[in-house]
N, C-alpha and C positions, 0 to 999 in steps of 0.2 A: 619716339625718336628712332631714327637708321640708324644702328651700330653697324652696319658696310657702306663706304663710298666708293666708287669706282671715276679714278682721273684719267684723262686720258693724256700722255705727255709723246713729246717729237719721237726721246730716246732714254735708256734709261743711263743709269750714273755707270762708270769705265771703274768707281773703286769703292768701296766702305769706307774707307779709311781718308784721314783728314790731314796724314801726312805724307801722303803720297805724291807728292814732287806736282806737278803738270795735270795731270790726273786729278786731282781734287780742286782746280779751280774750274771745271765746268759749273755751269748751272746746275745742272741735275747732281753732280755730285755735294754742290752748295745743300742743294735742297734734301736730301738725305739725311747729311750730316747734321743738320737742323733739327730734323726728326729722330733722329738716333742719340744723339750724342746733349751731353750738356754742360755746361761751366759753373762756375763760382758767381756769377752775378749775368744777367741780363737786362736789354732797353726793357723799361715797361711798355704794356701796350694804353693805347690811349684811341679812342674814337677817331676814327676814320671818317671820309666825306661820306663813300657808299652808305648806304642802309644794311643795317648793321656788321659792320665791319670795323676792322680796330688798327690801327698803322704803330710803328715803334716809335717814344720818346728817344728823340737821339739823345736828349739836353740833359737825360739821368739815367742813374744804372740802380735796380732791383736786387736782391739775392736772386738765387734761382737754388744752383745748389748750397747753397751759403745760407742763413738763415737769415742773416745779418752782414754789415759790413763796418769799419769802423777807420776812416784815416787818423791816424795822429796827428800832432802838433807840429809837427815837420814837416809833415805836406811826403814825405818819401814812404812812411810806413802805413801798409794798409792790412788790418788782421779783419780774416775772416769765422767767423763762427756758421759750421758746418750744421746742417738737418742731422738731426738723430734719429736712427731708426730708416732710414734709407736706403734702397737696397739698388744694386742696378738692376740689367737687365736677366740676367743669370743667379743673382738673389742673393749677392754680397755685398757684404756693410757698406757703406764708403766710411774711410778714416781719415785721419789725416796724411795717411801713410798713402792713400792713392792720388793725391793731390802731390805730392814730392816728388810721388815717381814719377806720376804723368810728366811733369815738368824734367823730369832727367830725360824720360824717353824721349820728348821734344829738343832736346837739345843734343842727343846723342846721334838723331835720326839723321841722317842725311840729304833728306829729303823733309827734314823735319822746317819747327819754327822759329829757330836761335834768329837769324836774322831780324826777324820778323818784330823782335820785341828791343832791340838793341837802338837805343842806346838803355833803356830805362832797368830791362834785367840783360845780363851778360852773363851771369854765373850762379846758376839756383843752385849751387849747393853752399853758397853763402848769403845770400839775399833771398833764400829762404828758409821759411824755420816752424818746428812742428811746437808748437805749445803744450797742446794736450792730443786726446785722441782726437778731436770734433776742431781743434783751431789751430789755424795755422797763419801766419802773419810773410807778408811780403815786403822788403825793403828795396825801392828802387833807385835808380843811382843819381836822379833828379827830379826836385817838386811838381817842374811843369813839365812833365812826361804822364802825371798820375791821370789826368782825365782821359788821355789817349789809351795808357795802358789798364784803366777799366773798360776801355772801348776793347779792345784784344781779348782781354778773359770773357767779354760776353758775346765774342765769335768765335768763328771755326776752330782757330788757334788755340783758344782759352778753354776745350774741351778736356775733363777729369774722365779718366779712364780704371775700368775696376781691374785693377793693378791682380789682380788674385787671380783671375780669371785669364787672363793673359800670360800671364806667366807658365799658366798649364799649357801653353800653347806654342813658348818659344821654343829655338831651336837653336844649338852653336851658331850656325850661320844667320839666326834671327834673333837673338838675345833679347828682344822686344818684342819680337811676334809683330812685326810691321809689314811682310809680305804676309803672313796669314790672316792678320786684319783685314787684306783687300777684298778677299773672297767672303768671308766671316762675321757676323754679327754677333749681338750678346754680350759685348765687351763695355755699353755705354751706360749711362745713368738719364740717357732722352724717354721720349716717352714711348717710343716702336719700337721694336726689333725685325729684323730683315728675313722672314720666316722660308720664303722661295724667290726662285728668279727662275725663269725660261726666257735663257739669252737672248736681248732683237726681240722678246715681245712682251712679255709681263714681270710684275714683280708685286709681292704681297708681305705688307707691314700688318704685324700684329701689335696691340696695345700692350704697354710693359704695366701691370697694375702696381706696380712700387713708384711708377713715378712722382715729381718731386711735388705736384701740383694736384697729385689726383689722378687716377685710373683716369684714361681718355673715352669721353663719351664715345666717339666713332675707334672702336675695336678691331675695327679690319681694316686697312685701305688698300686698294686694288691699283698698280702704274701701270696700264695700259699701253702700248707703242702704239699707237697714230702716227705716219711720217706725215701724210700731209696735212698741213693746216687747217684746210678748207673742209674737209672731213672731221676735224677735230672737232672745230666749231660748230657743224652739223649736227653734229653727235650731243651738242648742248642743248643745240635748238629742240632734239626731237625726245630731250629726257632719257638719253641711253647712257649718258656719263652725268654724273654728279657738277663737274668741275673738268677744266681745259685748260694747257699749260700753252705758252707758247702759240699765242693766238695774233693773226694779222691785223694790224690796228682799221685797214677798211671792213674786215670781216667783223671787227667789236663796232662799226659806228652802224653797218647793218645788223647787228645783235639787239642794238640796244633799246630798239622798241620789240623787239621779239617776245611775245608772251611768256614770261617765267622765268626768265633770261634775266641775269644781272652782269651791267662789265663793268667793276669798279671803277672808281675817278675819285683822285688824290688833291689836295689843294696844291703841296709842295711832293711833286714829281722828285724822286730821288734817284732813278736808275738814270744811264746815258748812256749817248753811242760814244765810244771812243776809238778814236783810228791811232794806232800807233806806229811809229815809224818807227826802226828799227836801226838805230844810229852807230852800230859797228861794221855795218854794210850798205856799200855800194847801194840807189845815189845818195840814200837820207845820211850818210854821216857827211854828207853837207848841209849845212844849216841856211843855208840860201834854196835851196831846193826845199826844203822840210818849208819854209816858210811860202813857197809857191804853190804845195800843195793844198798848205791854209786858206789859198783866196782858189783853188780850184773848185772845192766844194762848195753846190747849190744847196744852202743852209735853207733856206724859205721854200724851195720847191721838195723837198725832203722832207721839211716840219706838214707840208700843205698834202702833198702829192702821195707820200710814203703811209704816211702817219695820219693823216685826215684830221689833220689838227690836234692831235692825241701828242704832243709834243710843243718842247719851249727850247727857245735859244737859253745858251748857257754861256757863262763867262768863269773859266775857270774850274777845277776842280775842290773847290773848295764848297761847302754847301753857306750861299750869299747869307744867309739866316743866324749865323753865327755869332751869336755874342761878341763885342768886340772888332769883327772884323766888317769892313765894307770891300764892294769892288768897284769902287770908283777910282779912277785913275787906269784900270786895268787895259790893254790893249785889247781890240776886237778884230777878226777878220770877216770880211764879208766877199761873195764871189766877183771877182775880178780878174778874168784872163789875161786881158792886156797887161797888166801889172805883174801876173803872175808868168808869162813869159820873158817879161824882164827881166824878170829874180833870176832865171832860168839861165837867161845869156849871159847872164852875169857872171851866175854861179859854172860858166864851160860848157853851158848845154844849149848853143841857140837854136837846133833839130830838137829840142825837144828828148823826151826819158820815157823810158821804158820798165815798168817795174809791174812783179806781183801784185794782187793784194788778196790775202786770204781771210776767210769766213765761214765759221761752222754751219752745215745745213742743217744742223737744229736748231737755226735761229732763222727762219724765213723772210723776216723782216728787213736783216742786215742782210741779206743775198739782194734783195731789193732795193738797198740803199746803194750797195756797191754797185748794180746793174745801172743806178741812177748818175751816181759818181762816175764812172766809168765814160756815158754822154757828155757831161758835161766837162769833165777835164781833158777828155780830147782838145777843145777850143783853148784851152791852157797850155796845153802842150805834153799834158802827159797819157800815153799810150796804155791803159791800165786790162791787166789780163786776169782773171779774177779765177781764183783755187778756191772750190768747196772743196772742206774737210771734213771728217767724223765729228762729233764733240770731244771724243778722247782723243784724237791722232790731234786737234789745233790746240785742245790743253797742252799737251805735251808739248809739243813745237812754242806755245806762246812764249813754257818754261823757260824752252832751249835756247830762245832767240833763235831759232831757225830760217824765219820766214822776212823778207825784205819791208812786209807791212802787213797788217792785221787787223780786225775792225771786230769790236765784241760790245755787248752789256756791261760798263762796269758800273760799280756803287760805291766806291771812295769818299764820295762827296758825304753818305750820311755819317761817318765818322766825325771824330776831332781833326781838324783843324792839322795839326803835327801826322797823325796818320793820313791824311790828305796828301802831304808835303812830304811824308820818309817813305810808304808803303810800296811806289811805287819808282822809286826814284833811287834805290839804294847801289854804294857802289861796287869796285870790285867784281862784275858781270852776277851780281846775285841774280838768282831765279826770281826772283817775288820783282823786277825790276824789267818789265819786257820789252823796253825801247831801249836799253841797256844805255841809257844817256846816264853822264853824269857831267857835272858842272861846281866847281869848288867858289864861286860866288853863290850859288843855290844853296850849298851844304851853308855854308858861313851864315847864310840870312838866316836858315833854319834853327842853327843851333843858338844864335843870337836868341829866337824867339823861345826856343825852348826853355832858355835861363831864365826867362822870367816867369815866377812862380804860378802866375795864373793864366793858364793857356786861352781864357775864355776873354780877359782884358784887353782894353785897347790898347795897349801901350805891347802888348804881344800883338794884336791884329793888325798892327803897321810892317811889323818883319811880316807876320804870313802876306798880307798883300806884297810886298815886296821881292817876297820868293815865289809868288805865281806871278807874278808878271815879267821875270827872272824865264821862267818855264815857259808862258805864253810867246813872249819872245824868240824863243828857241824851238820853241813847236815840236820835240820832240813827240807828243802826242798833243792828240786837236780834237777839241772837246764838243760834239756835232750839235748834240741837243738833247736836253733832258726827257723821259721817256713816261709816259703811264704804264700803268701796270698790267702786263700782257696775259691774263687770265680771263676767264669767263665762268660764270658759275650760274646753278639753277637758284631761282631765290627761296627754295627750301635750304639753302646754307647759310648759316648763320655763324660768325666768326671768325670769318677772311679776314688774314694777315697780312698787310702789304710790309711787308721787311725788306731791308737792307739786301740782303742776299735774292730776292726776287723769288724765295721760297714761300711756302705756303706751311702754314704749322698745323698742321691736323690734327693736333691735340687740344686745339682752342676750336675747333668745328663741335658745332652740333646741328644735323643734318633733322628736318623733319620727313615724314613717311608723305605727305601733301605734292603735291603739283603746283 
């Protein structure tokens, strides 16, 4: 077996660190932090369509650093029992004392996760509680919040940090050590550590042999910059990279008979394009324009044209598969100019609007979609001028609400139901909220649905339909089409992870030495 892989990806990640504001919601920095870092519980993985390949159970949560997990009879209290004998990457215990902190730092940070878990924790220094050294128990403020917020501790958010090791690292003006995290590795309990970087071209992960699973077969992994795609993909076809990130869906359907070439294929596609409008700015904080943009986009020529059929219409961001919930009844948009110039004169605009729409160029795909959108809503009536960004300068911006519209990867959908419906929708102008819309009949269906105890029933799946169709109404964001998995690999790897985050887990690879 190869203990080295070498990927080859667009760009590499703008931070280490998982609290970094704007900055840690690119993909690459998704996909890092995936490999570095690790939580109290994760999805299990479960077989995949590819040949041999493995996709996450959204439907259930695993330990990971936990050994175990245990809710009570209350549906609010969940104690976890911690691995003994685990060490992170720098070769300090975990306790239960890095699990308290992490959560202080998370709530202290600024840029951190408090938002992000509210309503269910609000205040960890009372909802939560050290037992012993190895257990610590979490009280949250509602029953049907629990399955969501097992979803959070088994992402980026829910990442335990070796509280020991960081603390040799803070400074008065950093009390956390959160701007030295960005640069800095060694602080996680994932299975890498971040051993070099030569900025704009490579980056080199080593295997942490403490981790929680087991020393990782493949010991080295090589990030390669590749900016163009089509080189990327090349570089698969001719066995000079291992694996390719960021690859164009006509460039995977000509892969896909390629000798030695594998390009995964999912049954239930979980990633999507999402265009967001940006509704405290000029024209989308009208909801008559937001909703003209919905019938400008050519959804079928996009799914057919873009994507080579590598792609499915979606209704909603909610993942349809969900226990409990249906989207029947839900509103659909299909492209319709005529209609959508209506909306247009309606809404004061009968010349027609003029607006940005931006898109990171390490997403080749979505520059294509927008190049596509762009033709087509002309005849709509919108004038669209389209801003490539860095990956880190459009994180940042997504953060800030800076940009008038936006179009990126998101993965919402594989979550609960309640994280579908708060994550991204929160008020207040919070960050984790990028169409910065808010609507107090939306809150009200939510929270209706959250009080009932089991997030996964139907008598809950009538508020969540209720409050996406609440949201589809209002088109603050317009949900284009659900995505396959934009990787390619040689079929000497064995253990591609199609996850949530669109990351790749290296520590589940085992690469053979064959052709």
């Amino acid at each position: 077996m190869k203990q080295e892989i070498v990927v080859a990806v667009p760009a590499l990640t703008p931070t280490f660190g998982g609290q970094d504001g704007g900055n840690a919601l690119s993909l690459e920095a998704f996909e890092i932090n995936a490999n570095t870092q690790a939580g109290l519980v994760r999805n299990p993985y479960i077989p995949g369509k590819s040949p041999a390949a493995v996709m996450q159970d959204f439907n259930n949560y695993q330990g990971y650093l936990a050994e175990s997990y245990e809710v009570g009879p209350d549906g609010k209290t969940v104690t976890f029992r911690l691995r003994q004998n685990l060490l992170s990457q720098s070769g300090n215990p975990l306790t239960a004392d890095d699990v308290l902190w992490s959560f202080e730092r998370k709530f202290a940070s600024p840029t951190g996760s408090a938002s992000i878990y509210a309503p269910a924790l609000t205040d960890p220094k009372t909802q939560i509680r050290k037992i012993d050294e190895h257990t610590v128990a979490f009280t949250i403020n509602q029953p049907g919040y629990m399955f969501t917020f097992l979803g959070l501790l088994a992402n980026l958010n829910g990442h335990i940090y070796d509280m020991e090791f960081l603390k040799q690292h803070a400074a008065p003006d950093d009390p956390y050590a959160i701007a030295w995290s960005r640069t800095n590795s060694g602080w996680g309990f994932g299975p890498y550590s971040i051993t070099s970087v030569t900025p704009g071209q490579e980056m080199v992960l080593t295997a942490n042999p403490h981790y929680a699973f087991g020393e990782p077969s493949v010991k080295k992994v090589t990030l390669r910059v590749v900016p163009d795609a089509g080189t990327r993909a090349s570089l698969v076809m001719r066995g000079d990279v291992d694996l390719a990130e960021g690859i164009k869906p006509v460039d995977q359907v000509q892969l896909s008979n390629a000798p030695g070439v594998v390009v995964p294929q999912q049954d239930d596609a979980i990633e999507f394009i999402d265009l967001t409008l940006v509704t405290n700015k000029v024209p989308f904080n009208n909801e008559k324009v937001r909703q003209a943009m919905a019938l400008a986009i050519p959804y079928d020529q996009i799914i057919q044209q873009i994507y080579a059929g590598r792609a499915t219409r979606m209704v909603g961001s909610i993942n349809p598969k969900t226990k409990g919930y249906t989207t029947n009844g839900l509103p659909t948009f299909n492209y319709d100019p005529a209609k959508a110039k209506q909306l247009l004169a309606e809404a004061g605009f009968p010349n027609g609007i003029s607006f940005d729409l931006t898109v990171s160029n390490a997403v080749p795909d979505l520059v294509d979609v927008a190049v596509m959108m762009r033709s087509f809503a002309a005849d709509a009536g919108f004038d669209i001028n389209i801003s490539q960004q860095s990956a880190a300068a459009f994180a940042q911006g997504r953060s800030q609400a800076s940009y008038q519209a936006l179009m990126y990867r998101n993965r919402s959908q594989t979550q609960s139901p309640t994280y579908a419906l708060t994550i991204f929708w929160k008020p207040n102008n919070d960050s984790s909220n990028p169409s910065r819309w808010e609507n107090q009949q939306f809150y009200s269906t939510v929270d209706a649905g959250i009080a009932v105890p089991d997030s996964l029933s139907e008598e809950a799946g009538r508020f969540w339909n209720q409050a996406m169709a609440i949201e589809l109404n209002s088109a603050p964001e317009i949900f284009v089409a659900n995505l396959q998995p934009s990787q390619v690999y040689r079929n000497t790897v064995q253990g591609y992870t199609y996850r949530s985050e669109n990351a790749v887990d290296f520590a589940n690879l085992k690469v053979s030495a064959g052709s």
